[in-house]
Each structure stands twice: as C-alpha cells, then as structure tokens.
GULUMDO-742128 format. One line per 8 residues: number of its first residue (from 1); their letters; for each residue x, y, z of N, C-alpha, C. Coordinates in steps of 0.02 Angstrom, whole numbers. Atoms other than C-alpha are relative to their C-alpha. Layout:
! GULUMDO-742128
NUM	a	X/Y/Z/X/Y/Z/X/Y/Z | ...
END
This chain:
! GULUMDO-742128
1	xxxxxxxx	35/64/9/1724/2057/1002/-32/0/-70 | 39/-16/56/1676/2039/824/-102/-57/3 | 72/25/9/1501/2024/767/-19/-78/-46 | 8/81/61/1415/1847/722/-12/31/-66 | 6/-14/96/1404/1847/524/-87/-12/22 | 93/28/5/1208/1829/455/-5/-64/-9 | 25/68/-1/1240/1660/417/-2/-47/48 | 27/34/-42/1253/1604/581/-32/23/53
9	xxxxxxxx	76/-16/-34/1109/1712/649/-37/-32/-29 | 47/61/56/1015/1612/508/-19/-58/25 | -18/63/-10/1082/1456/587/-51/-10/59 | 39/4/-50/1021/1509/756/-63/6/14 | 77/-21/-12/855/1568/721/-23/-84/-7 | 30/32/52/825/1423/609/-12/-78/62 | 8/58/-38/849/1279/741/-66/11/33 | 47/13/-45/722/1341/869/-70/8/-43
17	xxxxxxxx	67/18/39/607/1366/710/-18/-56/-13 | 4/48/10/626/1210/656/-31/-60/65 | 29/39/-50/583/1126/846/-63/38/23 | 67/7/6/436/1231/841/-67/-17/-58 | 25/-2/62/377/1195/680/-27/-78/29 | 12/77/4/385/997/735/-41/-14/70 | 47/12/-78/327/1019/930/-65/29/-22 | 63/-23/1/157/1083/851/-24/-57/-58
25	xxxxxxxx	15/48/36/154/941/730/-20/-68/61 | -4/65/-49/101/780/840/11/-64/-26 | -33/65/3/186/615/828/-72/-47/-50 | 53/19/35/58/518/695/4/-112/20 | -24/79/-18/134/350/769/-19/-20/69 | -2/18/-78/91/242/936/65/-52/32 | -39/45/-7/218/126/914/59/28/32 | -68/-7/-55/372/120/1040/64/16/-39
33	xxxxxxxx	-88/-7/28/560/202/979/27/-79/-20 | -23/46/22/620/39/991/-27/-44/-39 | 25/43/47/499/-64/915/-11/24/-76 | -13/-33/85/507/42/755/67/-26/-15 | -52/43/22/691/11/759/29/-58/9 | -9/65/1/684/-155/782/-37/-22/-84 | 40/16/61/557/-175/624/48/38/-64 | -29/-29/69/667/-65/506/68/-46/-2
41	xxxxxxxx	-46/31/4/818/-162/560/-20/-72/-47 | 7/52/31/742/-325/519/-31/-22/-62 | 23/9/66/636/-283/367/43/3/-50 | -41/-17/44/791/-210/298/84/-29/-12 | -59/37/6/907/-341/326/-23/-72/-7 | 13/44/-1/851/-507/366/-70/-50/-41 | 86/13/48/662/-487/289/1/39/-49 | -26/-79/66/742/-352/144/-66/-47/-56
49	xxxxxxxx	19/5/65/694/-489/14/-80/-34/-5 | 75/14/-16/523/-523/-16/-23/5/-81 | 25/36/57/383/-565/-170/-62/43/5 | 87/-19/-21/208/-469/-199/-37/-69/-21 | 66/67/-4/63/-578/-142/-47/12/-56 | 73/-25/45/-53/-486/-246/33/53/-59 | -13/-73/61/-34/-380/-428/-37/61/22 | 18/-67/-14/-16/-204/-395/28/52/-46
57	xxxxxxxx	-11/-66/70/-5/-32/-500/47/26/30 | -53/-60/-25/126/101/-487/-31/53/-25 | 44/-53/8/45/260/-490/45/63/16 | -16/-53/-26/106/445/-463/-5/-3/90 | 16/13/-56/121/487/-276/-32/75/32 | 58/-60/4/-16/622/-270/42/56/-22 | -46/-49/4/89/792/-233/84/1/-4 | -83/23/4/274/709/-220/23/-21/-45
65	xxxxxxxx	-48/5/52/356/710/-389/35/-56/4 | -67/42/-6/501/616/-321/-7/-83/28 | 64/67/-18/387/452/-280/-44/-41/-23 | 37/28/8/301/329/-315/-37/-46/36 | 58/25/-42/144/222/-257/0/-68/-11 | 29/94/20/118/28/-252/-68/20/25 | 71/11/-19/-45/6/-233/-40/-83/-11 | 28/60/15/-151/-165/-246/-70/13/-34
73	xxxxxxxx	67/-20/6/-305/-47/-281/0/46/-69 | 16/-58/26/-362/77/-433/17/54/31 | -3/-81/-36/-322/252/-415/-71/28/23 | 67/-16/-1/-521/269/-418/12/-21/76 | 21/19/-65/-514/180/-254/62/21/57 | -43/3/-26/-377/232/-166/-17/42/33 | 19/-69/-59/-415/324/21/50/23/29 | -62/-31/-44/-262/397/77/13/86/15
81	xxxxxxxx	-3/-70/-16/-275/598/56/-68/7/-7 | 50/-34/0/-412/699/70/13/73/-56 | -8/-66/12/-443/863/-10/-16/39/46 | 19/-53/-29/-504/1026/75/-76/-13/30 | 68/-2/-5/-683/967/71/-6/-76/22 | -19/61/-41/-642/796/150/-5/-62/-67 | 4/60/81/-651/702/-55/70/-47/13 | -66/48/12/-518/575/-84/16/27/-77
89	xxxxxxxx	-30/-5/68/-386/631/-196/30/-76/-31 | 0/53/43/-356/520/-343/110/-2/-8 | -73/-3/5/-146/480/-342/9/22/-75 | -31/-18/70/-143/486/-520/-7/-59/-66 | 27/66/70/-169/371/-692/70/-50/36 | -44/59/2/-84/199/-686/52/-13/-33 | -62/-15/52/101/204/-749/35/-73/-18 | -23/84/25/126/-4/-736/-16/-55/33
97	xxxxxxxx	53/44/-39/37/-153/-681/62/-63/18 | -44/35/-23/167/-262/-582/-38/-62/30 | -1/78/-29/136/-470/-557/6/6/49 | -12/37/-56/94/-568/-413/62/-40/-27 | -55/28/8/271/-638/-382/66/31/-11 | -33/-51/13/364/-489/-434/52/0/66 | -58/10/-66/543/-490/-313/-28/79/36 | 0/-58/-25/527/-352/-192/75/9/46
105	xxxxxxxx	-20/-12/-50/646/-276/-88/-13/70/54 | 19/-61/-72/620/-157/94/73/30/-7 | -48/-36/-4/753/-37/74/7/62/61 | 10/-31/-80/658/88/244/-60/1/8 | 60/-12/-19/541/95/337/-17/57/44 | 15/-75/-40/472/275/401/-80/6/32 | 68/-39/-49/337/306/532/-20/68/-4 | -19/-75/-12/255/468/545/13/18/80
113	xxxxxxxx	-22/-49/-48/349/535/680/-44/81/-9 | 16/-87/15/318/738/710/57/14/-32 | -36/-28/18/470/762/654/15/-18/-110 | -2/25/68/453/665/497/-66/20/-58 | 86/-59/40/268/752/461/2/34/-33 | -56/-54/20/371/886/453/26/24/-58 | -54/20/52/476/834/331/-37/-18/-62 | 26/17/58/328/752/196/-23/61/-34
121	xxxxxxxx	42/-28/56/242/821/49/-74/24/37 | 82/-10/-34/68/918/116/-36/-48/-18 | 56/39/38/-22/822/-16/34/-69/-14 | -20/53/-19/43/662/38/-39/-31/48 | 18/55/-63/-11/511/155/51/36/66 | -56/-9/-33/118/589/276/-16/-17/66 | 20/24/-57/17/533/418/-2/-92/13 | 18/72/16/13/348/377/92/-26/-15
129	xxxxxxxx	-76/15/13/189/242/380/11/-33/-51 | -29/3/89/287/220/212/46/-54/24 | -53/58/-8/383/64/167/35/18/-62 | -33/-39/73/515/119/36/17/-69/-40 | -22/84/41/546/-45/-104/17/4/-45 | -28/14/75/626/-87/-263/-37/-67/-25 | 38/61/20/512/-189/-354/16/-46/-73 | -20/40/63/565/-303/-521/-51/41/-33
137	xxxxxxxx	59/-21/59/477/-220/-672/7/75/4 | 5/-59/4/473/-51/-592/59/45/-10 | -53/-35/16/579/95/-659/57/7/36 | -49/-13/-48/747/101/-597/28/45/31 | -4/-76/-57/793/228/-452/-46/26/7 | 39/-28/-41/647/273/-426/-19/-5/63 | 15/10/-97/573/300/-243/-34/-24/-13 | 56/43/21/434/164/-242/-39/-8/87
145	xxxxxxxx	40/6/-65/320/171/-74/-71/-27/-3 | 61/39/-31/209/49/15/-29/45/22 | 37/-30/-53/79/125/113/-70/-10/44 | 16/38/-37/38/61/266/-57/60/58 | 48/-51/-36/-130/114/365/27/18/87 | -33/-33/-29/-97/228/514/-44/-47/78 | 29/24/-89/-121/192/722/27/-71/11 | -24/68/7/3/20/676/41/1/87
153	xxxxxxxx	-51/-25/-40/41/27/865/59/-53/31 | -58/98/-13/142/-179/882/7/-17/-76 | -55/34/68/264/-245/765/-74/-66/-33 | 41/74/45/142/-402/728/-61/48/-23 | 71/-16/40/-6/-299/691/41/51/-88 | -16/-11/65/110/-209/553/26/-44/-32 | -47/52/54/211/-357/489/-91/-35/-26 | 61/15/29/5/-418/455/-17/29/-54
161	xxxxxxxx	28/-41/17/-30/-269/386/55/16/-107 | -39/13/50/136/-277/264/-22/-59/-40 | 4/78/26/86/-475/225/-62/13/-37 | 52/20/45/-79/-427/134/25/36/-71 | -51/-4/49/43/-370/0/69/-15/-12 | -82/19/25/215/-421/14/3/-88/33 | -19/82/-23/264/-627/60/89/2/3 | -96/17/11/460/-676/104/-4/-62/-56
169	xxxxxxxx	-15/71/20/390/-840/16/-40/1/-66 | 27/26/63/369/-862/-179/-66/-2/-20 | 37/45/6/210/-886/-226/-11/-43/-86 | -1/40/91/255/-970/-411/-40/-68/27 | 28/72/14/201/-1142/-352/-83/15/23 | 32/9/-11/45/-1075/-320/-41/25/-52 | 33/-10/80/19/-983/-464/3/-45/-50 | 23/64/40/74/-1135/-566/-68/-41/19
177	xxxxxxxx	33/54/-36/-67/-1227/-474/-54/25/-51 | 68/-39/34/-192/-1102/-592/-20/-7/-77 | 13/-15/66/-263/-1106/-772/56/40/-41 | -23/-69/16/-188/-1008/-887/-33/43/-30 | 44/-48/16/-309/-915/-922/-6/46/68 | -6/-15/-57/-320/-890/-724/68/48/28 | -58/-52/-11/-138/-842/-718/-4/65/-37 | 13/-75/34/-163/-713/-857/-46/63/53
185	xxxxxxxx	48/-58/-25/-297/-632/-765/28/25/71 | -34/-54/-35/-193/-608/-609/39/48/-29 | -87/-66/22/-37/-544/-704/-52/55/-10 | 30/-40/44/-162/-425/-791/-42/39/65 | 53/-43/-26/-291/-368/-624/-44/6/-33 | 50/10/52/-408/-444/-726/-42/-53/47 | 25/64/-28/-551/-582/-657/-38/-27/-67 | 45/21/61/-632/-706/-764/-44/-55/43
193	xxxxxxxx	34/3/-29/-773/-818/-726/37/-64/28 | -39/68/-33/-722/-989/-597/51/14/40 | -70/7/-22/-570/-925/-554/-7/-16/83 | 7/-2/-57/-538/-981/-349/14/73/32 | -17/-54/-46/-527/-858/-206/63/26/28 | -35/-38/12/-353/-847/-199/24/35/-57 | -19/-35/77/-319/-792/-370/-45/61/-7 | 36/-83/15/-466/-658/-375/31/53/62
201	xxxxxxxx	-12/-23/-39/-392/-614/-209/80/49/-30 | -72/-20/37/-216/-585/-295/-9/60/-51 | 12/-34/91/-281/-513/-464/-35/88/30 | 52/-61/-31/-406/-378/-342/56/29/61 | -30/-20/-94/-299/-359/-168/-64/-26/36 | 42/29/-45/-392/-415/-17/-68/66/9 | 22/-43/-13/-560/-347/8/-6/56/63 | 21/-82/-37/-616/-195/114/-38/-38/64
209	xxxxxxxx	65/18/-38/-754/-312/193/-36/-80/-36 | 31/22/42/-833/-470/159/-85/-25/25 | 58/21/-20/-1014/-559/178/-8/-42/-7 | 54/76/26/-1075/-727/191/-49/-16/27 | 77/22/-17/-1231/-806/173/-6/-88/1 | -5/58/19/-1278/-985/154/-60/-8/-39 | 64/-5/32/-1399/-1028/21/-25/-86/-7 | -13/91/4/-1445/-1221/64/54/-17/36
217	xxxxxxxx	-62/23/-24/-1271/-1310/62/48/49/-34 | -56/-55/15/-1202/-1158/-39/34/29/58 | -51/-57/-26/-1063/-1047/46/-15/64/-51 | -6/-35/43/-1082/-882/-32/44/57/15 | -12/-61/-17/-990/-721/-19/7/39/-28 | -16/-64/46/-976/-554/-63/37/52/22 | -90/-68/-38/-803/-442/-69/-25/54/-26 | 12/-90/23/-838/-262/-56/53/28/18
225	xxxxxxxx	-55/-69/1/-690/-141/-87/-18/63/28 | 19/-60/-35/-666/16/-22/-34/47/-58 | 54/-77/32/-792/150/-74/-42/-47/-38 | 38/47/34/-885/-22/-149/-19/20/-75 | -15/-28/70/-849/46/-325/-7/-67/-24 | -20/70/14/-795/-145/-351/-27/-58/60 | 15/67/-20/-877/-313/-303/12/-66/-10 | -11/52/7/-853/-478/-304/-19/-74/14
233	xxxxxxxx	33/67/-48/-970/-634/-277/2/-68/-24 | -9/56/27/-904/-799/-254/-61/-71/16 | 28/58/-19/-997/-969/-224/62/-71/11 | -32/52/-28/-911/-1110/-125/87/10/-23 | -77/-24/13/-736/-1016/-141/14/3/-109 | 14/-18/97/-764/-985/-353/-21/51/-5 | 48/-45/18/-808/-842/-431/-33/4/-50 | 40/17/56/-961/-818/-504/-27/70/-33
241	xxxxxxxx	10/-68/1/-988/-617/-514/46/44/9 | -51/-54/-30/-892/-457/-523/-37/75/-42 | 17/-63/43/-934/-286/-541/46/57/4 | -26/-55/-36/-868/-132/-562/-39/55/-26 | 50/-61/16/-966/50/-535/-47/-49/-44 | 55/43/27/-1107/-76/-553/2/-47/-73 | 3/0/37/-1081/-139/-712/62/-79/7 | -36/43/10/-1011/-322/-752/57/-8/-23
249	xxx	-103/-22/31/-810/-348/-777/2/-65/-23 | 8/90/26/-838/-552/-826/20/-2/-62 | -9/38/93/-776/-597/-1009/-56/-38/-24
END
C-alpha cells in the first residue's frame, strides 16, 4: 500500500485547521443566508448602478494594502478599528475627494460571516459588512469598499443604511438647484455660510446626531459628528455656523 505523499498530509491536516480556525471565530452577521443572498443578487444586478448622495474621500484601508475606503467622513473621524488600547485607528491621509453625483457601481457585497472574519485583514473593519464599488474619478482596479455599520440584521434596515451614501437616482437636478458657490463647496467638502441643509448635508455626510431648539419662531439645529470634532449650526434649514476641533471653517 504505498504511503500518502506530504502534500496530501498537508491537505488533510489543513482542512480540519482551517474549520477550527473559523468555528472559534463567531458569525459577526444576524442577517438570514438568504436574505444576504438576495441583497448581493440585487445590488449587483438590478441596483449595480447607482450615484453618491454625499462627497466622499478615498483613503488607505487601515492594514489592507490591496483596498480602499469611501468614506463620507475625515480620517480624523472615522470609528471603525480600534487599537490595543480601545483608540480609533486613523485609515490613513486622504488620496481623493470624489463629488456628490459621482456614478457608482456595487460589484459585492460581503457580510462578516465566521468564515469570512477569517479570511480579512486583522487591522481591518472585518467585523462590519463591506460593499465592494467602482466609483468614477477613483483609480482604476482598485478594490474600493463601502463600509457598512455592523448588527444590519433586515435587508431594509441595510438598503437605509447604504442610501445615506449611495442613491440609484441622480442627484444633478438637485445640485443644479444650488449656487455656485454652493455647488463648489459640496464638490470640495467644503461649507460656506447660507448654504441649505441638503447641501451641507452632502458636502459633510449625515450627522452622527442632531439637536433642535426653538428660539421664538426660529427652528434651530445643531449636527454633531462622530467624536464631535465637527459641528454644524443651522437656523430655519440654512447654515449659519460650522466648526471644526472648535475653531470656525466659514469663509
């Protein structure tokens, strides 16, 4: 009876390492088998083509080389890894500031499974589900990933969760609707003073949190970002304030 070779003792070890490596990882997803593949089917066929709602950066994708980040936020603000000491790592400097309106397309969508945990970068989001896209503007072939907050356990609470950055529907006629001084300052992730609440909404991403008061017949509010690094206070849907790390960002 000849003896197995080493390469397929290799083979054999390597499987039942590999299913314990992933049965000690736990599933980072609540969402149902099928309703995942129902959402990758349809993002990636029927809902592929799509528009950002809001200007966002492309950034490094912390520890994964082979990756990149959309973001709608600063790298300063961005909560997705931790370090050792529970800090938020910073992804990395800003490599290109991509327009509201910019074409998108969903090329996959990955949950963290255990088995797919597995499979990420340590120093990755790898717990949180990735939308993979090709965006107009951004370098070509690169990997370009959404990243979508974790515990998404129904299709509608993630297709929400996708919509405060991506639209199937144009928004040019709404950006024509703006200054141009107003449009500049979205393309740019810039605010200036007046501009309405969707346009600072576009130019910033949606806030973290907001507040209103009434002062009289004023409406007032105030958008606080995550880690409130950045603010934003409008009056009667205008803005009339913005800060960032305290300090006024207004022209």
């Amino acid at each position: 009876m000849p003896r197995p070779s080493f390469r397929s003792l290799s083979s054999l070890l390597l499987v039942p390492l590999l299913a314990a490596l992933c049965a000690g990882c736990a599933s980072a997803t609540r969402m149902s088998p099928e309703d995942r593949a129902s959402l990758d089917r349809t993002l990636t066929g029927p809902d592929a083509e799509q528009y950002l709602r809001v200007s966002a950066y492309l950034t490094p994708f912390f520890g994964d080389a082979s990756k990149r980040l959309l973001t709608p936020y600063p790298p300063e603000d961005v909560r997705l890894v931790d370090d050792t000491q529970g800090k938020p790592i910073n992804p990395g400097p800003i490599q290109a500031t991509l327009p509201a309106g910019s074409r998108v397309r969903i090329t996959k969508v990955e949950f963290p499974t255990a088995w797919v945990v597995t499979e990420r970068v340590l120093y990755s989001p790898r717990t949180w589900p990735w939308v993979y896209v090709t965006v107009e503007g951004a370098p070509a072939g690169e990997q370009v990933v959404l990243v979508l907050p974790p515990n998404l356990d129904r299709p509608d609470a993630f297709r929400a969760e996708l919509e405060n950055t991506l639209s199937p529907h144009s928004p040019k006629a709404q950006l024509d609707g703006f200054s141009a001084a107003v449009k500049e300052a979205v393309r740019t992730k810039k605010l200036v003073a007046d501009m309405p609440a969707d346009a600072v909404r576009m130019a910033w991403g949606p806030p973290e949190s907001i507040r209103r008061t009434l002062e009289g017949t004023a409406k007032n509010e105030e958008w606080r970002y995550t880690g409130e690094r950045r603010k934003a206070f409008l009056t009667d849907g205008r803005l009339v304030r913005a800060e960032e790390a305290g300090k006024s960002v207004l022209p």
